[in-house]
VOGU-3710 file (C-alpha; in Angstrom, 3 decimals, decimal comma):
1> xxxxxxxxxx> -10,960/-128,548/106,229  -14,449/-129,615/107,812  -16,379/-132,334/108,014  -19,770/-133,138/109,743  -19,034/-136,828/109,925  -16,431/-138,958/107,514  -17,841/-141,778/106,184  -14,829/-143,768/104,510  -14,705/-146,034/106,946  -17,768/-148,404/108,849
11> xxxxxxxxxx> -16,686/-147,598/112,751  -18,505/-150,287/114,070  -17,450/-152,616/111,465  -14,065/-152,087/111,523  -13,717/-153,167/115,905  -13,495/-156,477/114,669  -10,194/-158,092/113,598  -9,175/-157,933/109,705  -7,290/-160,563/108,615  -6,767/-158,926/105,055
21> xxxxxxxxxx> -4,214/-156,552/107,001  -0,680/-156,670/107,899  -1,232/-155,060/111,558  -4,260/-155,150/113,798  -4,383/-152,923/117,196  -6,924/-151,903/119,586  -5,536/-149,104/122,195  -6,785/-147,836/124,853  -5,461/-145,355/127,211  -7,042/-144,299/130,667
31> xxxxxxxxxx> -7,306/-141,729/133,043  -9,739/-142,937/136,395  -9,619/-141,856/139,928  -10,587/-143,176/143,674  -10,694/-140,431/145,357  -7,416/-138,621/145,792  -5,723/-141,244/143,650  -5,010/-141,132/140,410  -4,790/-144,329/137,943  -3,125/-144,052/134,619
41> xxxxxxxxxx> -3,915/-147,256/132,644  -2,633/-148,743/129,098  -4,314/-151,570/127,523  -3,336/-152,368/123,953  -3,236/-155,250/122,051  -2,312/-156,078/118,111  -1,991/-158,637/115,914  0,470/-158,690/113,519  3,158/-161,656/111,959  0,804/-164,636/112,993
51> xxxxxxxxxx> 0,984/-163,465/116,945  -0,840/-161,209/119,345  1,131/-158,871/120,983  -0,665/-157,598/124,074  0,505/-154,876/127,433  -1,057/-153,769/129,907  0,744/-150,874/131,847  -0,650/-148,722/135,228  0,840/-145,803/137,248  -0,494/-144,301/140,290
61> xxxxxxxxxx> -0,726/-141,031/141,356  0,907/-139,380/143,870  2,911/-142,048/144,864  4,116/-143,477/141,550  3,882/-147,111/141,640  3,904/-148,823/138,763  2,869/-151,960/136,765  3,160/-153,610/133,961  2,321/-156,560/131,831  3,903/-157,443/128,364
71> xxxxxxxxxx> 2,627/-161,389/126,758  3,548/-162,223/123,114  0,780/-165,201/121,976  0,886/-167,449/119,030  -2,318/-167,482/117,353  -3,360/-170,580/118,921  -2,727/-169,125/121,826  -4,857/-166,135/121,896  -8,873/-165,634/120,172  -9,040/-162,948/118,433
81> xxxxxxxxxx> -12,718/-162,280/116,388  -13,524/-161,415/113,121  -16,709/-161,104/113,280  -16,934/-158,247/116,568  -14,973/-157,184/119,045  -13,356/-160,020/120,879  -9,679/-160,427/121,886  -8,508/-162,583/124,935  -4,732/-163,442/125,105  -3,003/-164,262/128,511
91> xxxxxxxxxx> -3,302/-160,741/130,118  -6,105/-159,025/128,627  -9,834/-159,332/127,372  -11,852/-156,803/125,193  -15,368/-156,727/123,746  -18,277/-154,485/122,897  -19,382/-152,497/120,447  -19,188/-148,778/119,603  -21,638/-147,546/122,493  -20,242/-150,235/125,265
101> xxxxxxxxxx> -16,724/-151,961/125,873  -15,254/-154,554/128,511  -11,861/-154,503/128,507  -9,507/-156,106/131,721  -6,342/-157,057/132,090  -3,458/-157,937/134,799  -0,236/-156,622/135,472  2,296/-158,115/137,483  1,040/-156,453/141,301  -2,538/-155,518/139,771
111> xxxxxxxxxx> -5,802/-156,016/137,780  -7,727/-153,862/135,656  -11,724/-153,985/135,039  -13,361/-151,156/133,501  -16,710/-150,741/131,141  -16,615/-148,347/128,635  -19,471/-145,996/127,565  -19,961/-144,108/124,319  -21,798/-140,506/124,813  -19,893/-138,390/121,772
121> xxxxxxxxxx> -19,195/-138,516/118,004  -16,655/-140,989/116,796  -12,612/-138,887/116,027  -11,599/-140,189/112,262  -7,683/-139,163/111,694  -7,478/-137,017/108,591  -11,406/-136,364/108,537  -11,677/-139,936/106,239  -10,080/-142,522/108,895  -7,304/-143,453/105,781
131> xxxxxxxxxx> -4,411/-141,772/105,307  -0,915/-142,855/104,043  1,866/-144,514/106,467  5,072/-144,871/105,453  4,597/-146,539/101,953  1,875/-147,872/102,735  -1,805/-147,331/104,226  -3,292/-146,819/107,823  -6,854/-146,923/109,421  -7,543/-145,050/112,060
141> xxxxxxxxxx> -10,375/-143,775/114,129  -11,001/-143,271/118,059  -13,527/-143,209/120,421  -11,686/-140,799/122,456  -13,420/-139,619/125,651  -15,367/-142,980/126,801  -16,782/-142,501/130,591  -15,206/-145,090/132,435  -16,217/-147,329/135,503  -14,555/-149,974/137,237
151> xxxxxxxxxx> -11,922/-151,140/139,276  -8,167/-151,786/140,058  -7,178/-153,939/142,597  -3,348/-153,379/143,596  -1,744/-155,421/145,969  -4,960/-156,731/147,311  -6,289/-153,719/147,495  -9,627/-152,797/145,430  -10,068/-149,160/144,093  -13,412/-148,165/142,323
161> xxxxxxxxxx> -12,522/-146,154/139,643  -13,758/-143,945/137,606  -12,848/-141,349/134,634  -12,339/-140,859/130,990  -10,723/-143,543/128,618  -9,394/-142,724/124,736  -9,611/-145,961/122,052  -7,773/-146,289/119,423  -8,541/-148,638/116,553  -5,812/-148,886/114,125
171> xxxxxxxxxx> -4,973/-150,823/111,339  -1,667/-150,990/108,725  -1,397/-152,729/105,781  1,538/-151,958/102,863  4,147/-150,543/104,405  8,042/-150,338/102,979  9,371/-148,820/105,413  9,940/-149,293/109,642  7,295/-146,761/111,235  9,133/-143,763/113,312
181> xxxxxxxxxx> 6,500/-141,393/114,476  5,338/-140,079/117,701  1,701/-139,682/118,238  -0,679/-137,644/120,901  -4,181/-138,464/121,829  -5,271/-134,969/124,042  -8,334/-134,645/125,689  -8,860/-130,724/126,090  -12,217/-131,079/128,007  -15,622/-129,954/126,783
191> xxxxxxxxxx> -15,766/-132,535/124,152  -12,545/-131,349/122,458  -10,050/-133,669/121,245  -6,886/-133,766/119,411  -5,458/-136,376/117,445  -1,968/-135,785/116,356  0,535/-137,480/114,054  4,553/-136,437/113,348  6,018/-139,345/111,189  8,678/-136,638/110,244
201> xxxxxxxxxx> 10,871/-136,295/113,857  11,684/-132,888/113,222  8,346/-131,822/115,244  6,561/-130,917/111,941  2,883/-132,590/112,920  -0,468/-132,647/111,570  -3,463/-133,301/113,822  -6,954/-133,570/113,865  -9,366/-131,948/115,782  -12,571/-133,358/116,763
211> xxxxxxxxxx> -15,315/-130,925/117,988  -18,223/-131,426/120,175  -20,772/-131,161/117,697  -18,704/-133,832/115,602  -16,976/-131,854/113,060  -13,535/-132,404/112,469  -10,708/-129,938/112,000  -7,496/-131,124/109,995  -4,292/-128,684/110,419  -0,690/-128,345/110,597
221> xxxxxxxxxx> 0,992/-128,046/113,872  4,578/-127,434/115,372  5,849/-130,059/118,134  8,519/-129,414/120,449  9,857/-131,830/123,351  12,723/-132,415/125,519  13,072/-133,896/128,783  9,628/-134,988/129,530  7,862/-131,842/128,603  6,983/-130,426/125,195
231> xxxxxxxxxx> 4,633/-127,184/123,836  2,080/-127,899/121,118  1,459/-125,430/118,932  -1,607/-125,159/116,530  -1,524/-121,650/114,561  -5,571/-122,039/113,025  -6,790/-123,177/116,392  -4,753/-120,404/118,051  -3,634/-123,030/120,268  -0,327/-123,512/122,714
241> xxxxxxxxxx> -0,463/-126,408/124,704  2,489/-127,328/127,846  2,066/-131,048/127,737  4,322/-132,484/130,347  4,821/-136,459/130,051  5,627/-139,188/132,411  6,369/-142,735/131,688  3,709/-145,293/131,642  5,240/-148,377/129,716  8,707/-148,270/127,926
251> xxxxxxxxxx> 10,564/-150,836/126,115  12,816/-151,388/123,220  11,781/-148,881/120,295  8,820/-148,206/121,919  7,382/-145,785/124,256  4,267/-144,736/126,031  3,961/-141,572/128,427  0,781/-140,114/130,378  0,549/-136,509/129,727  -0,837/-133,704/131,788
261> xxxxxxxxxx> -1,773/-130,825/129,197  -2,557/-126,961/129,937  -2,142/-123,486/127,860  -4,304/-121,871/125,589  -6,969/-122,500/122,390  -8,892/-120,052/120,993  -7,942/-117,607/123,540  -8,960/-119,358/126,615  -7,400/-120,891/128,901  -7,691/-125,341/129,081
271> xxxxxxxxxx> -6,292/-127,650/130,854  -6,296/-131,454/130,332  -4,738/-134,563/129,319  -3,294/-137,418/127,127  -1,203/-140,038/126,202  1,858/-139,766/123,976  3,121/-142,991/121,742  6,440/-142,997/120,688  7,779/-145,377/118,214  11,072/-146,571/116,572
281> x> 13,068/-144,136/118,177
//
């Protein structure tokens, strides 16, 4: 199944909070660099039960140090818009539109600045941005491979940064039943992306591919993982991808891992990277 461009869903509408919902999150997972260091960054914040839940997680490469920051705010305590993109709560701040973001945030040895710029086609899961979610509905689209700019300041220390960053705007409303799923946002390089969902954990996935050109791809796929590293494989994309994970934020029931990805699609060689959530497990 193809698509030039979904149009189910208003992208640039739907960055602003929706009260109508039962769960609200805006995601966004990083990849930036300062010269031979690497900075993998998580900043992700939803509103759901009458509170904003909000992290903000960092790793460094080679070395390995990690952050992290985890607030839970009442409603009073954080702003969260309706009319555009605007969340502050204790630890983080996000704004912008579909072309330009600010988000920032702190962790317990760092901070985190970075603006966000839009140059490709917007990734809507299941080609329409809607799909079903355990009894109920979901609303999902990304802005998956936003050039990044900014900087991290660790232990006094201020990196300018630079690199790729994946959004994910998300929405639930309806569900009977407590989400277990594990879900991949890859960036393959070359504008290719890949979206992929497995609410089954047995492996059995479904993904969506989003192509430079903005056409979108929806296929089965086969998931495999065990100890950190897992192969990805897409039989219509002729596609088998080594995606090797390392912890970025953890806690109880949920679970978030950078991902280094390499292998083979459409015959040629790739290499790239991700970000892996796993929840309810």
């Amino acid at each position: 199944m193809t698509t030039p461009r979904p149009t189910l869903i208003d992208a640039a509408r739907a960055l602003a909070a929706n009260s109508a919902v039962d769960a609200d999150s805006w995601w966004f997972g990083a990849r930036l660099h300062d010269d031979e260091k690497v900075f993998w960054v998580k900043i992700h914040a939803m509103e759901m039960n009458g509170a904003c839940l909000s992290t903000v997680a960092l790793l460094r490469e080679p070395d390995g140090q990690t952050g992290a920051g985890h607030a839970i705010d009442t409603e009073a305590g954080a702003m969260v818009s309706a009319d555009s993109l605007e969340v502050k709560t204790s630890i983080l701040t996000l704004s912008g539109d579909l072309d330009e973001l600010a988000v920032s945030g702190a962790t317990d040895t760092a901070s985190i600045r970075l603006t966000l710029r839009r140059e490709g086609p917007v990734l809507y899961n299941g080609g329409a941005g809607v799909f079903p979610f355990f009894g109920g509905t979901t609303g999902q689209y990304a802005l998956p491979g936003l050039t990044t700019s900014g900087t991290i300041t660790v232990d006094g220390v201020t990196h300018q940064v630079g690199g790729r960053t994946w959004f994910d705007r998300q929405w639930v409303s309806g569900t009977t039943e407590a989400p277990r799923f594990t879900w991949l946002g890859l960036d393959l390089g070359a504008g290719r992306y890949l979206s992929v969902w497995d609410t089954g954990g047995d492996g059995t996935s479904w993904l969506t591919e989003l192509k430079p050109d903005g056409s979108h791809l929806i296929t089965r796929a086969r998931r495999t993982d065990r100890d950190g590293h897992g192969v990805l494989t897409v039989p219509s994309l002729d596609a088998s991808l080594d995606i090797t994970r390392r912890e970025l934020f953890a806690t109880q029931g949920a679970y978030t891992g950078a991902c280094q990805v390499t292998g083979t699609l459409a015959g040629e060689a790739i290499s790239g990277h991700g970000f892996t959530d796993v929840i309810g497990y």
